[in-house]
Each structure stands twice: as structure tokens, then as C-alpha cells.
N, C-alpha and C positions, 0 to 999 in steps of 0.2 A: 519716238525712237528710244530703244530701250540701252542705256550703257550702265556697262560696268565697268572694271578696272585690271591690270595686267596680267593677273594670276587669271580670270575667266579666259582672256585672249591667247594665253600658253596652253590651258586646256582646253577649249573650244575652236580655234583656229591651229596653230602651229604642230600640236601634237597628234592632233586628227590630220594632219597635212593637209590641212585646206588655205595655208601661207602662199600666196601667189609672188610674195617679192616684191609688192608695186611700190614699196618706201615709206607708207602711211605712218606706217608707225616710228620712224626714225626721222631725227634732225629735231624733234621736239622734246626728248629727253635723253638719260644717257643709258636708258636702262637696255634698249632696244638696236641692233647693228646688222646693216647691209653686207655683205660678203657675195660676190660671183651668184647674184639671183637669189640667196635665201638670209632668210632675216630670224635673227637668236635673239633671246633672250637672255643678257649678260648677268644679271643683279635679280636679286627677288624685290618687290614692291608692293607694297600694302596698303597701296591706295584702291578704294572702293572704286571710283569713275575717274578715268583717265582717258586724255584725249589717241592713247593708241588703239583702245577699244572703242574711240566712237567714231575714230576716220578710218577704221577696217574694213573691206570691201567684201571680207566672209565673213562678217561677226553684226548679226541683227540689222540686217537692210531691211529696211520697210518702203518697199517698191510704192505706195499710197503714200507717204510720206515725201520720197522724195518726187514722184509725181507731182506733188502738190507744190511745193517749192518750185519745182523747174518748171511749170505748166500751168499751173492754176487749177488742174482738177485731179482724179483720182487715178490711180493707175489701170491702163485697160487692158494691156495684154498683148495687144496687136503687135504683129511680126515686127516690127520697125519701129516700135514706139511712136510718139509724137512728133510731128512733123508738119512744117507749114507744105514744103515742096519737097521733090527729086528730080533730078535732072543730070545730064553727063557733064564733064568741066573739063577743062584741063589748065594748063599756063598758058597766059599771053604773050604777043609779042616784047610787051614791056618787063617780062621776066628775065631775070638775068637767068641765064645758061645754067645747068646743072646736068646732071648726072642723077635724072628722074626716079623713081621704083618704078613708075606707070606715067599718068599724066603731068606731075608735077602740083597737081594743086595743094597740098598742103604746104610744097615750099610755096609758091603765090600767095597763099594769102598771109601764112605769117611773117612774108619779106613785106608785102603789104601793110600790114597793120602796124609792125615797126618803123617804116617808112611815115606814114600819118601818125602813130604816134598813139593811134589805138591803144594800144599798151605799150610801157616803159620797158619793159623785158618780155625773154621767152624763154621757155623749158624747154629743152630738145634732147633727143639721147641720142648719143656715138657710142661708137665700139674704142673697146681699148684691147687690142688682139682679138675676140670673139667674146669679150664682156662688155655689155654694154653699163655703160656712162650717163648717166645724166649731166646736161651742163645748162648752165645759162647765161647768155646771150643780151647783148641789148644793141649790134649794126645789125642792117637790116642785110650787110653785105655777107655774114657769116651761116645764114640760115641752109644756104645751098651743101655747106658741110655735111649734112645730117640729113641729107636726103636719101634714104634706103631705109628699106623695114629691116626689125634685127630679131624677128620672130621668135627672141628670146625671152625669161623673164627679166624685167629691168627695175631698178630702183625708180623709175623718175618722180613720183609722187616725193619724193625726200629730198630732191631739189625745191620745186613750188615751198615746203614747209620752210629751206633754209631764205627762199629768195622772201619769205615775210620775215627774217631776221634780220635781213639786209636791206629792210626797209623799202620796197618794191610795193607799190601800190597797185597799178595794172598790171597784172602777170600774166602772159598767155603759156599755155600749156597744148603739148600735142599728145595724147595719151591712147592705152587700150580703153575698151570698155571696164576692166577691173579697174583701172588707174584714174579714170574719171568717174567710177561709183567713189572712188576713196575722192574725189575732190568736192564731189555733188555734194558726201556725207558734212566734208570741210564746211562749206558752205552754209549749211543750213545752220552752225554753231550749235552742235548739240548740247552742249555744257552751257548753254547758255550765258557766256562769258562776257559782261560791259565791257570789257575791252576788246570784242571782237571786229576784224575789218574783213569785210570779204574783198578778197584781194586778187579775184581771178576775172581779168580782165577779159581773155576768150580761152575759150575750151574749145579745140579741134579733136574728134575724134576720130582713132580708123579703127577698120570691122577687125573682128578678130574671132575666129573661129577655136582657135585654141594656140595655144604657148606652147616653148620647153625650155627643158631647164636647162639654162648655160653651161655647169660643169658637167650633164650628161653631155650634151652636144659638143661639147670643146674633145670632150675625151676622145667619143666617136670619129669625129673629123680627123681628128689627129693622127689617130692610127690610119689613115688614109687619104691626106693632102699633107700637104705644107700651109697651116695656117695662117701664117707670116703673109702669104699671098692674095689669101682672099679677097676678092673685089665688093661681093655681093652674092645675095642667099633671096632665092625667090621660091615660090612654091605655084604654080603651073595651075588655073582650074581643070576642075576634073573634065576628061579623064584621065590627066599626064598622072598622076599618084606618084610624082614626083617630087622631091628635094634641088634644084639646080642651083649649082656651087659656082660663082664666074673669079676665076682665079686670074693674073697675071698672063697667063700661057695656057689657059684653054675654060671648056664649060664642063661641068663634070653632073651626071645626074646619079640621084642616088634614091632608092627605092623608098616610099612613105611609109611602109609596113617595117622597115628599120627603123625611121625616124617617131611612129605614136610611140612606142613604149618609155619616151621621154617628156612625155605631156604630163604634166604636172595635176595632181588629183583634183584639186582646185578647179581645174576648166569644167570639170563633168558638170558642177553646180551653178553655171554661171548662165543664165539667161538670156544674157544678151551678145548679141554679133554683132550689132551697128553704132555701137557708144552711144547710146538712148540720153543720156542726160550729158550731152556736149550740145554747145551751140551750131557746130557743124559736124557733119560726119563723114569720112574721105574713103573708098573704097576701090578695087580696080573694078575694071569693066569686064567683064568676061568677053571673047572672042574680038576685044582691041584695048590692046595693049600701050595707046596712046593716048587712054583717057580713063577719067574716074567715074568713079558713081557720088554723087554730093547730094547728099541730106540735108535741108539747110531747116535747123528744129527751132529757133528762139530769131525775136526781133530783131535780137544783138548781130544773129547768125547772118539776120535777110539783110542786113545793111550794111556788112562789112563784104557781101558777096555783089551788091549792087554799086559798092564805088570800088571796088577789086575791079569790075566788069569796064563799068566807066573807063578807069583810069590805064585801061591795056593791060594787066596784070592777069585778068582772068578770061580764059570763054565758056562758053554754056551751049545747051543744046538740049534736046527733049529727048527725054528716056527714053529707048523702046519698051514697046509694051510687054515683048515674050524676055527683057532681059530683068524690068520691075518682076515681075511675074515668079521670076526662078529665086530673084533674091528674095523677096518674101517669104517663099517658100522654104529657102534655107533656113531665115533666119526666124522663121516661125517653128521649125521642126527642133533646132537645139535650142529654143526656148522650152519646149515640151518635154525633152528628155531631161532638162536642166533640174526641173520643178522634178519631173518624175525618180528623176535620181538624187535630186535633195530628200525627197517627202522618203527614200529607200534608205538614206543614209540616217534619217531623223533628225536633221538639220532645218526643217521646213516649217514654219508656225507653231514652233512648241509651243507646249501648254506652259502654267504655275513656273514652276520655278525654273525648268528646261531653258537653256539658249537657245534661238534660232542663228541658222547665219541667212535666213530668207526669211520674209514674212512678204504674203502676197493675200489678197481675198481668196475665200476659200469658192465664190463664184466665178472667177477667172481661172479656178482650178476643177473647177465643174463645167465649163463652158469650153473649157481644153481636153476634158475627157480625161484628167490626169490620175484622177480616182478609180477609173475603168482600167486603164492603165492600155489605153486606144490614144493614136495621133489622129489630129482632127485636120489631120495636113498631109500630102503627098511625101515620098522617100524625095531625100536628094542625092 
């Protein structure tokens, strides 16, 4: 993995707008600052390799790299990445009550894991009016707070960084795919650092098709609710092409062809939808609403889902086959566009002295047909 230092990451990420907001580079220096989704550059720096260029989730991922780390072998390509199983879940009986997005399993297991003890802390993001918050957490009774998606860009990755100053050993973390590429990156200690701890206890990931940017979206709504109000922001599979706003005193829908032009440029180049390098990965179900879709990628993942189960905190149940079938399909198709519109932007495997913010085998890009510039996959 290739790093450099903060003036490449101003020029190669932030000014090309490929800055996603995930926090990586903030809470470990003072040069770098969160604000409402986007992240500046305060101070100029003159350091060669710094760690805000090497936990950057658009600045020289090497998908083989971190495959290898997370997996033990190279990266393949495949819609969904790595994975032991899939299966549908939801909360058990032994879940305290909440106020779900879908199933509830992402609060379950990380009430769970708190509960045993799995990890000392957790990273979780709220809203603070329509911005979201990272906080962190160590009852297992407060996890239910932060039960809603906030389909925003969020800091949370700049929490994890603050909770290893607060000396936090097991950290669990609940993140997008970009927010778990910056922790995967964490991970691996690219600076190869003797005083490195890895200190991420569990990685839950949920799917994520694409973000927007909080101060576009605050604006929006604004001129058209009472923000004060808002309960919850879901977005409908297709075909609703709908925003659905749950306010105090009603539901309000709002057309998606208003809400793309706030997606932040950053998602076009992101390859993945199911958080590939988390130990689980939480999704809704399409056509039921009272359950997920659960990825379960790493040991760590299968064993924290198998005494969740034990212990009434979780249920399970067997995919169907026509609903595996569409998600791969999605999330194989915006892995192809991902590649194909990095490799347009020139972001994709530079050469010599070029930066990438991807690096992928150029047979996984031959085997996708990305060079034809053909999806080797059905539309979704």
C-alpha cells in the first residue's frame, strides 16, 4: 500500500472531491477538521507519509491488499466479496425494544457484544438536528438510541481514532462501506508503526448504495418540513424512487430524482455495497420489512452471530434464493460502474509517479469487461 503525506491527500482526494467525510483523517492530528459532512484542511504540512493518507478510503486502496489481511487471499471481485454465509436475521426476543430501521439486527448484536463484553466500547452515529454525530458508547442499554440509518455523510471513523486515545482496547464500530475501507486501512498499520494496537474489536457493516451530503440535504428539507420534527429518513426499494421523511405529525414522500443531485462524487468510485471488509454486514430485505439481510464474512463475525442466536438476542432464517440473486446483482453492477468510472476519472491503477485512489488486478478488470466498457451483469 502506497502512502504519502497531507499535501498528496488535499490534491488527490479533497480537491478532486473524492472526500467522503468518513473522519479518517481527523482526531489524529490537528491539521485536518470535520464540519456538517465535510472535512478541510486547516494548516499546511510537510510531512512525506502521514497517517491521514494512509487510513483514506479514496487515496490508494489496494483491494489485494486488503483482501489479504481480511481474508487470507487475493481479492476476487465477486458481487459481495468474501463471505462464510448469508442468511435473513432480525432481533430476538431477548432484545430490548427499539425503534428498528428494518430488523433491528445491528442494534442486537452490538447490545450483545456489549453485554458479553466482546468489546469495551462502541462507535455509533446520531443525528444532532439532521447532522449526524458520532458517539461512543460502552451500556449496552444505550445502543437502541442510534437505531436509524442517517443516509448522510458522517464523521464516524474520527470517533474509533479518538476512542484509541481514550485508551479503548475492543472497539466495536458500526459503519458504511467507505467507513470500514478507512478502518480495514487502520488496521493493516500501514506506517508500520511498533506502537501499533489494533484495536477494532468488531466491524458491523451496512450496505450502502450511495450517500449525500448533509448541508445539501439540511437545506432541501428545510425549505419543506420542520426539521425540528423529523423522526426518521428511509428510502423505499425500488420501485418507490422515493425519499420517505416520518415526522412527528405525518409521512411525507419526496421524489429521488430531487434527492441524486446531492450524492457526493466520491460514491461513483466506490465498489462496494455490502461493507466487504467488516466482519458482518446488515442490510434490509427487500419486500419485508421486518428483517435483514446478514453477511456473516470473518470467524470473529460467525461467533458472535452464533451466541447472539444462542442467547435470544438474534433469529436467522435462509435467504431466498430470487432475493440472494437481485442482491448480487446490484451489488455486482455498481462494483462495475465503480471500476469503470474510476479507470474514466484516472483514479484507477496509476502508473510511476500518478496516485491511485483504487488499485485493483487488471484480471478482475478484464474478467468484468471494464476495459470493453460492457457489464458482465444484468441492469438493476
Amino acid at each position: 500500500m502506497q502512502v504519502f503525506g497531507p499535501n498528496e491527500l488535499l490534491a488527490d482526494v479533497l480537491k478532486k472531491d473524492l472526500c467522503i467525510g468518513c473522519g479518517a483523517c481527523t482526531e489524529i492530528c490537528p491539521y485536518f477538521k470535520s464540519y456538517k459532512g465535510r472535512t478541510s484542511m486547516l494548516f499546511s504540512c510537510t510531512r512525506q507519509e502521514g497517517r491521514c493518507h494512509a487510513h483514506c478510503p479514496k487515496a490508494e486502496v489496494d483491494l489485494d491488499e486488503l483482501s489479504s489481511f481480511m481474508f487470507g487471499k487475493a481479492y476476487e471481485g465477486s458481487p459481495l466479496g468474501s463471505y462464510q454465509s448469508v442468511v435473513i436475521s432480525k432481533a430476538g426476543p431477548e432484545m430490548i425494544p427499539g425503534n428498528f430501521q428494518s430488523g433491528g439486527t445491528v442494534s442486537a448484536l452490538m447490545t450483545h457484544a456489549l453485554m458479553e463484553r466482546q468489546i469495551d466500547a462502541a462507535v455509533l452515529t446520531d443525528w444532532k438536528g439532521l447532522i449526524p454525530v458520532p458517539e461512543l458508547i460502552t451500556e449496552p442499554g444505550d445502543v437502541t438510541r442510534f437505531a436509524s440509518s442517517k443516509y448522510v455523510t458522517a464523521p464516524t471513523v474520527s470517533m474509533f481514532n479518538k476512542s484509541k486515545q481514550l485508551g479503548y482496547k475492543r472497539v466495536g464500530i458500526v459503519g458504511t462501506p467507505c467507513q470500514l475501507t478507512a478502518i480495514a486501512k487502520i488496521r493493516t498499520n500501514p506506517l508500520d508503526r511498533e506502537d501499533f494496537e489494533d484495536t477494532a474489536g468488531l466491524t458491523v457493516g451496512l450496505f450502502c448504495t450511495w450517500t449525500l451530503d448533509a448541508r445539501d440535504l439540511l437545506k432541501y428539507l428545510s425549505a419543506r418540513i420542520d426539521v425540528e420534527k423529523i423522526k426518521k429518513l428511509d428510502i423505499p426499494p425500488p420501485p418507490a424512487e422515493v425519499l420517505t421523511v416520518t415526522t412527528v405529525d405525518d409521512e411525507i414522500e419526496l421524489p429521488l430524482s430531487e434527492i441524486r443531485p446531492m450524492i457526493p462524487r466520491a460514491c461513483s468510485v466506490c465498489p462496494d455495497m455490502t461493507a466487504e471488509w467488516a466482519d458482518v454486514s446488515v442490510g434490509g430485505l427487500e419486500g419485508s420489512p421486518g428483517w435483514n439481510t446478514l453477511i456473516i464474512r470473518t470467524q470473529k463475525g460467525a461467533e458472535l452471530i452464533s451466541k447472539a442466536e444462542a442467547s435470544g438476542f438474534l433469529v436467522t432464517d435462509k435467504m431466498p434464493k430470487e432475493s440472494f440473486e437481485h442482491l448480487s446483482m446490484a451489488a455486482g453492477n455498481k462494483k462495475a460502474r465503480a471500476f469503470r468510472q474510476a479507470m474514466e476519472d484516472g483514479c484507477l491503477n496509476n502508473k510511476d509517479d500518478g496516485h491511485a485512489a483504487l488499485r485493483v488486478s487488471p484480471t478482475i478488470l478484464k474478467e468484468m469487461n471494464i476495459e470493453s466498457g460492457e457489464d458482465n451483469v444484468g441492469d438493476t
